[in-house]
C-alpha positions in Angstrom: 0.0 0.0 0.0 1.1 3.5 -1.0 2.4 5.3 2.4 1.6 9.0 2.3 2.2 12.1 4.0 0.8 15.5 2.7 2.7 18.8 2.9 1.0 21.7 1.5 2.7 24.7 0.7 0.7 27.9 -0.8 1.6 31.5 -0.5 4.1 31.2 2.3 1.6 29.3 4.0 2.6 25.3 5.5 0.2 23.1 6.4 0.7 19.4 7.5 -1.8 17.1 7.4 -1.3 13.4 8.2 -2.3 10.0 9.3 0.9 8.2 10.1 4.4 9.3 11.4 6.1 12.0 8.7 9.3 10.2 6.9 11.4 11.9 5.0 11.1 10.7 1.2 14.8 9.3 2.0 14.1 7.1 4.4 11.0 6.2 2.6 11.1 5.1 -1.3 7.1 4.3 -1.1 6.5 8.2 -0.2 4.5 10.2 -3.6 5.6 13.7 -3.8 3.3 16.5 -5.7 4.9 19.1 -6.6 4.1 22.5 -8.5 1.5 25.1 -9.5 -0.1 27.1 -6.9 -3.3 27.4 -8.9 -3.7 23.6 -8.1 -2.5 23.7 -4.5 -5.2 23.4 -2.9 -6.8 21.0 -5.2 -4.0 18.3 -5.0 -4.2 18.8 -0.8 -8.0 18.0 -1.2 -7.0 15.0 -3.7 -4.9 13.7 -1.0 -6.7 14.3 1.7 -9.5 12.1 0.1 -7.4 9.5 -0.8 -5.8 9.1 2.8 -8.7 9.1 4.0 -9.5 5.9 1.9 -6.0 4.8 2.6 -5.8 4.8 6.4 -1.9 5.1 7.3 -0.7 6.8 3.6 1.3 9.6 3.8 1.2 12.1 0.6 3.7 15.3 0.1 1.9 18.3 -1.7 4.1 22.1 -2.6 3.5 24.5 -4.6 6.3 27.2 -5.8 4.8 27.4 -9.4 4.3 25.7 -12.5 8.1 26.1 -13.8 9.4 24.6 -10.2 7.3 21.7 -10.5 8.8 21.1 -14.1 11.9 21.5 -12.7 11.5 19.0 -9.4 10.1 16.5 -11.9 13.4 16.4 -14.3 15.6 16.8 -11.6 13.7 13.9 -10.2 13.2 15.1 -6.8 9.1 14.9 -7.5 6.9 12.5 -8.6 3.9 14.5 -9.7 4.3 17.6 -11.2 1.0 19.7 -11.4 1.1 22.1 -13.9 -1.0 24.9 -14.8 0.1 25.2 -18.8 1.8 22.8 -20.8 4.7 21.5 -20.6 7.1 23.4 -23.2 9.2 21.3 -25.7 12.6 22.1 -24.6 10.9 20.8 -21.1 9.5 17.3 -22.8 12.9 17.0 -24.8 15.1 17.4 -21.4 12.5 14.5 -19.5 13.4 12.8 -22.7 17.0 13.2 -22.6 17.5 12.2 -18.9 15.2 9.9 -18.6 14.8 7.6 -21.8 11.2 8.4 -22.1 8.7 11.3 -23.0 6.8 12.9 -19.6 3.3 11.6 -19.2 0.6 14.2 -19.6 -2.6 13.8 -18.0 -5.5 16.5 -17.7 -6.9 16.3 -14.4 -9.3 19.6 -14.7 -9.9 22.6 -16.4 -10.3 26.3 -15.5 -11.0 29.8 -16.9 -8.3 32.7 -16.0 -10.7 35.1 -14.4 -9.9 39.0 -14.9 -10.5 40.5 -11.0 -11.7 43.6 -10.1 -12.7 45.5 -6.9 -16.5 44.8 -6.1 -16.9 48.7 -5.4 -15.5 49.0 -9.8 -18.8 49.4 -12.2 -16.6 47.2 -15.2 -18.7 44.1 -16.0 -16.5 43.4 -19.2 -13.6 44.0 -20.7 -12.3 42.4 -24.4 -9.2 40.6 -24.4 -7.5 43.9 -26.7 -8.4 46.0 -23.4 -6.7 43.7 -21.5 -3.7 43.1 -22.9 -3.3 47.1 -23.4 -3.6 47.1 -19.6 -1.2 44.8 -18.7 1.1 45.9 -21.4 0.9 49.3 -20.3 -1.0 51.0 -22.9 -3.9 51.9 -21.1 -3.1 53.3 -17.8 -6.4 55.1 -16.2 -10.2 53.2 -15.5 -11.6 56.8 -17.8 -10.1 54.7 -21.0 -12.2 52.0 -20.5 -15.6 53.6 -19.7 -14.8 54.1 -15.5 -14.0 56.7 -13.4 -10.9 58.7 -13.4 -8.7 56.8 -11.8 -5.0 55.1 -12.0 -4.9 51.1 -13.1 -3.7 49.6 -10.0 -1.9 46.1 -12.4 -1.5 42.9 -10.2 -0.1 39.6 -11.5 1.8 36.5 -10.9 5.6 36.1 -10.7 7.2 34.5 -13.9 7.8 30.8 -12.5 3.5 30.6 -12.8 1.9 28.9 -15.2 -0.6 31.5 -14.8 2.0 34.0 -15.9 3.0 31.8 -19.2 -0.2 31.4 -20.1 -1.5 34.8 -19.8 1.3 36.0 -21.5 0.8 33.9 -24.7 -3.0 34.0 -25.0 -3.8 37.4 -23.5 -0.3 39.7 -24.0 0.8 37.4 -27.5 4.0 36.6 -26.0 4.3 40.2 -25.3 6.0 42.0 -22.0 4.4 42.5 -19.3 4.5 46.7 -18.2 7.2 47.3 -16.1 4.7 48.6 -13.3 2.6 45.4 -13.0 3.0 44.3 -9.4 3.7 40.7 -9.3 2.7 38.2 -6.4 3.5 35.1 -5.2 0.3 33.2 -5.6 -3.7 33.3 -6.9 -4.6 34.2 -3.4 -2.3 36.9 -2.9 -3.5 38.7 -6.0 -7.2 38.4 -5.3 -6.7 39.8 -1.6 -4.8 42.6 -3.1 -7.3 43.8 -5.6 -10.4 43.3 -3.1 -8.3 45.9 -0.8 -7.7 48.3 -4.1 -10.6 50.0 -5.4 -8.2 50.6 -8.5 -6.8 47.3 -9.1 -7.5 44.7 -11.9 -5.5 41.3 -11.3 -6.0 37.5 -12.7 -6.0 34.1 -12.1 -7.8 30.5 -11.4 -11.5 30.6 -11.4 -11.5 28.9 -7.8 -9.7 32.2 -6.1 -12.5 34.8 -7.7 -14.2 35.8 -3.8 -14.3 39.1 -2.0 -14.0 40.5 -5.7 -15.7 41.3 -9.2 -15.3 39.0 -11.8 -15.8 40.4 -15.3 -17.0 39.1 -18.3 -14.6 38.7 -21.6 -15.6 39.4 -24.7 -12.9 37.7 -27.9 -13.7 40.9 -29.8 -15.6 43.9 -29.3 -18.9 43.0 -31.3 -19.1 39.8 -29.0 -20.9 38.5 -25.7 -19.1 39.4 -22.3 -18.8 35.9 -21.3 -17.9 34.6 -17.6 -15.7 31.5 -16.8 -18.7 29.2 -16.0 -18.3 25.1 -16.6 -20.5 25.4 -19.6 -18.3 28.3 -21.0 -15.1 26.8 -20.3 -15.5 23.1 -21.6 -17.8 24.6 -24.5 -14.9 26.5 -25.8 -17.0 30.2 -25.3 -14.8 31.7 -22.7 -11.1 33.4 -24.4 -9.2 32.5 -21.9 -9.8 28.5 -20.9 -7.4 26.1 -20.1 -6.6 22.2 -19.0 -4.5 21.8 -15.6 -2.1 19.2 -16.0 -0.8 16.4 -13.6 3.5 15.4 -15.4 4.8 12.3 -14.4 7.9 10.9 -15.7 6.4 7.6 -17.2 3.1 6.4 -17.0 1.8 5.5 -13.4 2.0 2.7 -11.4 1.4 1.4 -8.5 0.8 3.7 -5.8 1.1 6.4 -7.6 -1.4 5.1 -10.3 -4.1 4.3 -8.3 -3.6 8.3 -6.9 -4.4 9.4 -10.1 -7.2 7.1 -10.9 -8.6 8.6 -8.1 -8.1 11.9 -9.2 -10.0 11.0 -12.4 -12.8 9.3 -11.0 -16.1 10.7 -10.1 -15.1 11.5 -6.3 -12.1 13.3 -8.0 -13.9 15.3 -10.4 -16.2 15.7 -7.3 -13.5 17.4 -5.6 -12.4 19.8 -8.5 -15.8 21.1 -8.7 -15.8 21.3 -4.5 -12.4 23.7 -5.0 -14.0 25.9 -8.2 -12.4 24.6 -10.9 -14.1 22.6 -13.8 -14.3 18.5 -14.5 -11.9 17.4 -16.5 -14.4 15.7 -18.6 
C-alpha cells in the first residue's frame, strides 16, 4: 500500500496534514511527492486528503512554488507528480526525454478559466481581451479609458515561475512583455486579496480564487458577448481564456502512484475539483 504524508505549501503558508508518522522521502522510497502550481495547491491537498482518507496510514507530500518549479522537481527527479497549470514546453519534454529515456506523461486532471478581477466597489462588468492586454502591457493606464471613473490602473499579476503568468502571457499579451509597473505576487490568493483591498486594481487568475472580488466578463472581440468562466463556458470552448490543468509524471503511473491518479479522475475526483472551483476534466 502507497504510504503517504501531505505537505501543502501555498503562498508562504505550510500546512501538515497526516495519518501516520512524517518520513522523509529518504528514508521512505514508497513516499509520492506532488509538486508544482499554486493554482492547483489546494486542489492536490484536497485530492490527498480524500485519498488518505480511503487509505488509512498513507502519507502524501503536496508544494507549490509554481508551474516552472514543478517542471523542474520533476526532471531533476526530486518529484513525482508535477502539477502544472500550462503545458509543458518542448525544450521541457525533450530534457524529461533526454534524462530519462522516455517522453513525460501528460494527464489532464481539470480545467479552469483565468478570471480578470476587479474590486466589487468597480462598475466594469466586461472588458475584451484587446483591453486587457493594453492594460497589462501598459498602454492603457487610467479606468476613464475603458468607460470608468478617473482613476490610475492599479496592475496585479503572478511572478514568472506561474503557469498562470505563461499562459496569460501567450494568450492574452501574445508573447508580449508585461509593463514594467505590473505588481507581481506570489500566488492566486495573494493577488485576489490585493485587488479586493484596491478599489483601483485589476488582477488574474484561477477561477476557484474569484471571492471578495468582481469578476468580469470577456468578450474575444468587441462585437461579441461578455462571457464569464462558468463550466458550460469553459468546456464549451465560449470563454477566451480556458485552459486544462495538468498532472506530469515521468512515465506512465504505477502502482501507488497510479491508483492516486485514478482517483483523481474518478467521479469523487472530479467531485472534488468542482468542490475547489475549478471545472471536471471531462
Amino acid at each position: 500500500m502507497l504510504r503517504v504524508r501531505i505537505g501543502i505549501y501555498a503562498v508562504g503558508i505550510l500546512a501538515v496534514v497526516g495519518l501516520a508518522q512524517c518520513v522523509g522521502r529518504s528514508a521512505r522510497q514508497d513516499a509520492l511527492s506532488i509538486k508544482g502550481s499554486d493554482t492547483m495547491v489546494l486542489l492536490g491537498q484536497r485530492w490527498a486528503e480524500r485519498y488518505m482518507a480511503a487509505h488509512p496510514g498513507s502519507i502524501i507530500q503536496v508544494t507549490g512554488g509554481g508551474s516552472g518549479t514543478g517542471i523542474a522537481a520533476l526532471i531533476n527527479g526530486t518529484t513525482d507528480i508535477c502539477q502544472s497549470s500550462r503545458p509543458m514546453k518542448d525544450k521541457e519534454r525533450n530534457q524529461i526525454q533526454e534524462r530519462f529515456g522516455m517522453p513525460p506523461h501528460e494527464i489532464v486532471v481539470a480545467k479552469d478559466g483565468i478570471t480578470i478581477y476587479v474590486h466589487e466597489a468597480n462598475p466594469m462588468r466586461e472588458l475584451t481581451i484587446a483591453q486587457i492586454k493594453s492594460v497589462y502591457s501598459g498602454e492603457i493606464t487610467n479606468w476613464s479609458q475603458l468607460g470608468g471613473a478617473v482613476a490610475r490602473i492599479s496592475i496585479y499579476g503572478r511572478e514568472n515561475s506561474s503557469g498562470t503568468y505563461e499562459y496569460f502571457k501567450q494568450h492574452v499579451l501574445d508573447g508580449g512583455d508585461f509593463a514594467p509597473g505590473v505588481l507581481t505576487l506570489p500566488g492566486t490568493a495573494a493577488v485576489v486579496n490585493a485587488v479586493a483591498q484596491d478599489p483601483n486594481g485589476i488582477g488574474y487568475g484561477g477561477a476557484a480564487y474569484a471571492k471578495g472580488v468582481r469578476e468580469v466578463g470577456v468578450k474575444k472581440t468587441d462585437a461579441g458577448p461578455a462571457v464569464m468562466p462558468t463550466e458550460d463556458a469553459v468546456k464549451g470552448g465560449s470563454y477566451p481564456i480556458a485552459r486544462d490543468l495538468y498532472f506530469y509524471t515521468r512515465k506512465a503511473p504505477e502502482a501507488g502512484m497510479k491508483e492516486f491518479v485514478e482517483f483523481a479522475l474518478s467521479d469523487s475526483g472530479q467531485a472534488v475539483v468542482a468542490e475547489v472551483g475549478y471545472f471536471p476534466a471531462q
